[in-house]
C-alpha positions as CSV (number, residue, x, y, z in Angstrom):
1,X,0.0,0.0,0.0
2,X,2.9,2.0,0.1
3,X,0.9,4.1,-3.3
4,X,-1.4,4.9,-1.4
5,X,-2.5,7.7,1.6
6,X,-4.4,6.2,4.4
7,X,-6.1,8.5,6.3
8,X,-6.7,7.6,9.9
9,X,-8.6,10.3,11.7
10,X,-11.5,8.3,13.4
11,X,-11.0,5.7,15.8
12,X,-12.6,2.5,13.4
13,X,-12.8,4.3,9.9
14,X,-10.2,5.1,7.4
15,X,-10.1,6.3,3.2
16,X,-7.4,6.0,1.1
17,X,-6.6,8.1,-1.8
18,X,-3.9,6.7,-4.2
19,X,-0.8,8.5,-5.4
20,X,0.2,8.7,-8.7
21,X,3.0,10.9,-8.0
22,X,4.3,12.2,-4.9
23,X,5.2,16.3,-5.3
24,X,6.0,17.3,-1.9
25,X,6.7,15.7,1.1
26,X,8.1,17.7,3.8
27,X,7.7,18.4,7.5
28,X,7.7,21.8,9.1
29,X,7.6,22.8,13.3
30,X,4.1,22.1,13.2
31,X,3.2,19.8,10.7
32,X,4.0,17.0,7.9
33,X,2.8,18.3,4.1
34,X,2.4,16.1,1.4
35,X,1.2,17.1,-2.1
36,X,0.7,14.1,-4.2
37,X,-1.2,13.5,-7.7
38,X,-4.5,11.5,-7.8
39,X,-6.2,10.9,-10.8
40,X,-9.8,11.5,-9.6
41,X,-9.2,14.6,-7.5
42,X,-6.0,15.9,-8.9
43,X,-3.3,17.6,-6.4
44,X,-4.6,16.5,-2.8
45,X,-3.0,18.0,-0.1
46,X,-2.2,16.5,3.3
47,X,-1.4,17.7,6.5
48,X,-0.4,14.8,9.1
49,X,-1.6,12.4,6.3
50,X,-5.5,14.0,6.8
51,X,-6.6,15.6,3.3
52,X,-7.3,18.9,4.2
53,X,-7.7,19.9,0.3
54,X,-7.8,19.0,-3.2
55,X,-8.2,20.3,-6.8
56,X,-10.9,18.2,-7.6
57,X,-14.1,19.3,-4.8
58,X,-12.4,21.9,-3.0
59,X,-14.6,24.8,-4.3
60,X,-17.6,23.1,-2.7
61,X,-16.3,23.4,0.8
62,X,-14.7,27.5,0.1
63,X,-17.6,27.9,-1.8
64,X,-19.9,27.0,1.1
65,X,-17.9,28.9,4.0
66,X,-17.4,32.2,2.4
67,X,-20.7,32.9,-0.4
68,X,-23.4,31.8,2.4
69,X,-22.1,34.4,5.1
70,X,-21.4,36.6,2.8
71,X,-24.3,37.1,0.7
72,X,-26.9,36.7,3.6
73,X,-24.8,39.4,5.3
74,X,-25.5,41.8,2.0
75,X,-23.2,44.1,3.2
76,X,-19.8,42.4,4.3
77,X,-17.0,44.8,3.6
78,X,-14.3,43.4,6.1
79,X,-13.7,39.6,5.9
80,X,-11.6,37.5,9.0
81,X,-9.9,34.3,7.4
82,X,-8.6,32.3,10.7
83,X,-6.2,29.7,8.7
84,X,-6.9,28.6,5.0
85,X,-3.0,28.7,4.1
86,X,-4.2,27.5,1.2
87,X,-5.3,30.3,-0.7
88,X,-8.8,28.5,-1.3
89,X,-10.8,30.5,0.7
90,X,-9.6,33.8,0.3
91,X,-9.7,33.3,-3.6
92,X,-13.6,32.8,-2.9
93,X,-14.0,35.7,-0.6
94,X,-11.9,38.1,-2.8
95,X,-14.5,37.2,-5.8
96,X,-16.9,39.8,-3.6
97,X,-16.3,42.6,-4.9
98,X,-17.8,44.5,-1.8
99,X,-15.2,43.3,-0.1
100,X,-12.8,45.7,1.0
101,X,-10.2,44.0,2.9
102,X,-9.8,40.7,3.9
103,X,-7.6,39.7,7.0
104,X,-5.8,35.9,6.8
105,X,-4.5,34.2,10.0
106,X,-2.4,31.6,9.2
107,X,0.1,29.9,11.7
108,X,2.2,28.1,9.5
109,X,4.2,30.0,6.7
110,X,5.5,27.2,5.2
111,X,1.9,25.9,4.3
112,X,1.2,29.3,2.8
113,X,4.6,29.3,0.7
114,X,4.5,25.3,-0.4
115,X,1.0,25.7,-1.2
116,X,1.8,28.5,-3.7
117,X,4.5,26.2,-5.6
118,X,2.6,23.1,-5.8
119,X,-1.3,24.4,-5.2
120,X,-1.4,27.2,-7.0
121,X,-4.7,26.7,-8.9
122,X,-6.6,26.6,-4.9
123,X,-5.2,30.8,-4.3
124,X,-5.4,31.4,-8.0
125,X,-3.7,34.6,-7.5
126,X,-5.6,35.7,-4.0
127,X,-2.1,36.2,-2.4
128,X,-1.4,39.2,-4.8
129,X,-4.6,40.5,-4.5
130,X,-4.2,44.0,-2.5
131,X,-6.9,43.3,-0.4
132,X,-5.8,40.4,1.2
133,X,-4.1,41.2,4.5
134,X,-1.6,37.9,5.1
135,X,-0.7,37.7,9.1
136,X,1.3,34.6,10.1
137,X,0.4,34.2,13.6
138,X,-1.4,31.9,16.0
139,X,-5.3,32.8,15.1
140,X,-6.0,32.3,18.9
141,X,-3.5,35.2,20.0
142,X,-4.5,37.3,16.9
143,X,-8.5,37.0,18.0
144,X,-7.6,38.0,21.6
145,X,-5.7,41.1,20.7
146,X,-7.1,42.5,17.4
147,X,-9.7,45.6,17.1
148,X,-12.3,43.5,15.2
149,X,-14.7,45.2,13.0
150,X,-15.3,42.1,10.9
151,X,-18.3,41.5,9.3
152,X,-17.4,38.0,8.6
153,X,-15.2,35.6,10.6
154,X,-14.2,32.0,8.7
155,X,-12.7,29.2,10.6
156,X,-10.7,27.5,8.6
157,X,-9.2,25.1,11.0
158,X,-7.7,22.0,10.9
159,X,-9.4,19.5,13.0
160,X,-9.5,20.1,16.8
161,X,-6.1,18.0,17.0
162,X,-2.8,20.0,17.3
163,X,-2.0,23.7,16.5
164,X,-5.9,23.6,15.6
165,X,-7.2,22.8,18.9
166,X,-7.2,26.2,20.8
167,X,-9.6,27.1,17.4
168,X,-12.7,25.0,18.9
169,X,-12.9,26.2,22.3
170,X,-15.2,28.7,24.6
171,X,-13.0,31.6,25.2
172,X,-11.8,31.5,20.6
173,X,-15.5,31.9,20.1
174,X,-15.9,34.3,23.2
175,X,-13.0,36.5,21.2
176,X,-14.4,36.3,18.0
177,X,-18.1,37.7,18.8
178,X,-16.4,40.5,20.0
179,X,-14.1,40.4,17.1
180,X,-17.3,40.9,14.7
181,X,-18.7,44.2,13.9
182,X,-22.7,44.5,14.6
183,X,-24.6,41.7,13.1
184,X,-21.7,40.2,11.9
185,X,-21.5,36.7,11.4
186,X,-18.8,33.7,12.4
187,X,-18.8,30.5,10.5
188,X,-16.4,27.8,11.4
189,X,-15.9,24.0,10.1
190,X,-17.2,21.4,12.3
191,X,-16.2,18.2,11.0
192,X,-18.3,15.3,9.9
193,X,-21.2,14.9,12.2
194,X,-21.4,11.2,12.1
195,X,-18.4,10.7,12.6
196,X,-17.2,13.3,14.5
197,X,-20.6,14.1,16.4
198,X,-18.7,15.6,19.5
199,X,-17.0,18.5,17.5
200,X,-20.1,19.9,16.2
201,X,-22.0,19.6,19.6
202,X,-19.1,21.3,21.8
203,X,-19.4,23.9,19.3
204,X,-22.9,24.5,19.0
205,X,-22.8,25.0,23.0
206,X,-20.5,27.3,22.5
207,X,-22.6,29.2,20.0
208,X,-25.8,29.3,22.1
209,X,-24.7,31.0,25.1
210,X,-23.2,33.5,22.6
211,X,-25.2,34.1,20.0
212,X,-29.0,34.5,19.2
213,X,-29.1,32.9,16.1
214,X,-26.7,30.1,16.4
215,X,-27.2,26.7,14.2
216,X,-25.0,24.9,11.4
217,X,-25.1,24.2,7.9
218,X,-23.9,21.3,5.7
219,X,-22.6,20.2,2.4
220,X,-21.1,17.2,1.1
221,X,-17.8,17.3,-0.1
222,X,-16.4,13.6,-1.5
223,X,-12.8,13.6,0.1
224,X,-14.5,14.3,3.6
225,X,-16.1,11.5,3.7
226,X,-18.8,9.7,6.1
227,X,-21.2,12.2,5.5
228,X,-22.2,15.5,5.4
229,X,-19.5,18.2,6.6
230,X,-20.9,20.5,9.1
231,X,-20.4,24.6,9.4
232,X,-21.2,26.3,12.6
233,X,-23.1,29.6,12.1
234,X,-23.2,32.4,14.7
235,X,-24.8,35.7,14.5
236,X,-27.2,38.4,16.7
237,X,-29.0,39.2,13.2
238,X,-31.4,38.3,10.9
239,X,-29.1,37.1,7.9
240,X,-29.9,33.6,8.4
241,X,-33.6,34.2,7.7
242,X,-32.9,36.5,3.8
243,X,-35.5,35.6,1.6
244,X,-34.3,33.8,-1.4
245,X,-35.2,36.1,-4.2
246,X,-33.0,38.1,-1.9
247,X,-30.2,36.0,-2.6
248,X,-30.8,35.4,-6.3
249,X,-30.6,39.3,-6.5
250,X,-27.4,39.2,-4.5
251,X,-26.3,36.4,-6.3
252,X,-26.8,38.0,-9.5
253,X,-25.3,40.9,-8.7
254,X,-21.9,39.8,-7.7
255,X,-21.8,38.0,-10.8
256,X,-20.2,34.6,-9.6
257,X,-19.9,31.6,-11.3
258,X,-19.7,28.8,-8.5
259,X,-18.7,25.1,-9.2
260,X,-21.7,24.2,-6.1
261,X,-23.0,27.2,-4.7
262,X,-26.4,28.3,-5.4
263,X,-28.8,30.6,-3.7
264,X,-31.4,27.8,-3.6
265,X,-28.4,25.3,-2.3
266,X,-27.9,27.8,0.1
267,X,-31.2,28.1,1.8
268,X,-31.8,24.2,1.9
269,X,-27.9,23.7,3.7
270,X,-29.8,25.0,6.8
271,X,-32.3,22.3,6.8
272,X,-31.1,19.8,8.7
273,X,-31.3,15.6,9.1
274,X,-32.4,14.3,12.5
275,X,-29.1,13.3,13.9
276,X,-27.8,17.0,13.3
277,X,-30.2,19.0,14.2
278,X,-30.4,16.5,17.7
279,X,-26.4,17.1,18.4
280,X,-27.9,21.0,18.3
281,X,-29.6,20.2,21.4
């Protein structure tokens, strides 16, 4: 098996992706990356042999985290990126063009340099955009000490294993409420629910005590697989509940052209099967 990457994040479940060819394979203070070629989903990326990306359905999950805050905000100037090294998700936010500035947390430089050599389709030039803001620093610290103002905070952790631990607890969501600017809104990954039904819950525990409108949203993204992937949602206003022709006019307006998002796909990602809206309590 040695052509192949075995993933083994849960406890009695693992997925394996083959390599065609290994590109990178390297590890850094914090982390071990691996690029390699697959032929169904193209460059994956690895980080501690967990796919955290890939060419082939990574715009479903950047899609997902930044054009559904975004749009049912209406009026996000000032975007929060808390890691995303990758590029991916600030390449979506920066399609906005109502965004203004964009702030990007990342802890590890090496991820952000490596992944502009051998992912550069994922940033697609986001990293030159004047916008984007790039602060290498623990997201934690930066949360806790910055001046806020954000209309839009995206987690885009790791899992809650490692330097992306500190990113799921209390006082990280405590920081980033009063990180946002009013009705602002904080959307984080939470993991696969059925596999990972903890994450989501702690979360979601989190959000109530902080938020008035705090519930999650899901999409299916192949490489993250048994399931559904979750995304917490946290806000004091009333984006969540924007009509849909609302978000078709939006939608329209900012002119994108999404691989999965879709104003429609956006309104039914809040509807919820049994077991998830249960781990909501």
């Amino acid at each position: 098996m040695s052509d192949w990457s075995t993933e083994k994040l849960h406890a009695d479940y693992a997925q394996s992706l083959r390599i065609d060819r290994l590109l990178y394979d390297s590890e850094t203070a914090h982390q071990r990356l691996r690029v390699f070629q697959n032929p169904t989903f193209g460059r994956v990326l690895t980080l501690d042999d967990v796919v955290q990306t890939t060419e082939g359905d990574n715009a479903i999950y950047h899609e997902m985290l930044t054009h559904v805050p975004i749009l049912a905000h209406g009026a996000a100037s000032r975007v929060c990126i808390v890691g995303g090294g990758d590029g991916g998700m600030a390449r979506e936010v920066l399609k906005h063009a109502s965004v203004t500035h964009v702030t990007m947390v990342e802890i590890d430089a090496g991820v952000v340099e490596f992944s502009r050599q051998y992912l550069p389709a994922l940033s697609n030039g986001a990293f030159d955009d004047p916008r984007l803001n790039l602060v290498i620093a623990d997201g934690a610290a930066f949360m806790r000490d910055t001046d806020g103002g954000f209309d839009v905070i995206i987690v885009d952790s790791t899992d809650p294993i490692g330097p992306g631990e500190v990113l799921f607890t209390d006082s990280f969501y405590g920081q980033a409420k009063r990180a946002l600017a009013q009705n602002g809104i904080l959307v984080t990954q939470n993991g696969v629910p059925f596999l990972q039904p903890d994450e989501l819950r702690n979360t979601m525990r989190a959000f109530s005590a902080l938020f008035a409108d705090a519930t999650c949203y899901t999409a299916t993204i192949p490489t993250y697989a048994g399931g559904p992937m979750a995304f917490g949602w946290g806000t004091d206003g009333a984006a969540r509940s924007t009509p849909l022709d609302v978000l078709e006019g939006r939608f329209a307006d900012a002119a994108l052209d999404p691989f999965y998002y879709t104003p429609a796909v956006h309104r039914a990602a809040f509807a919820l099967p049994g077991y998830i809206a249960r781990l909501l309590g």
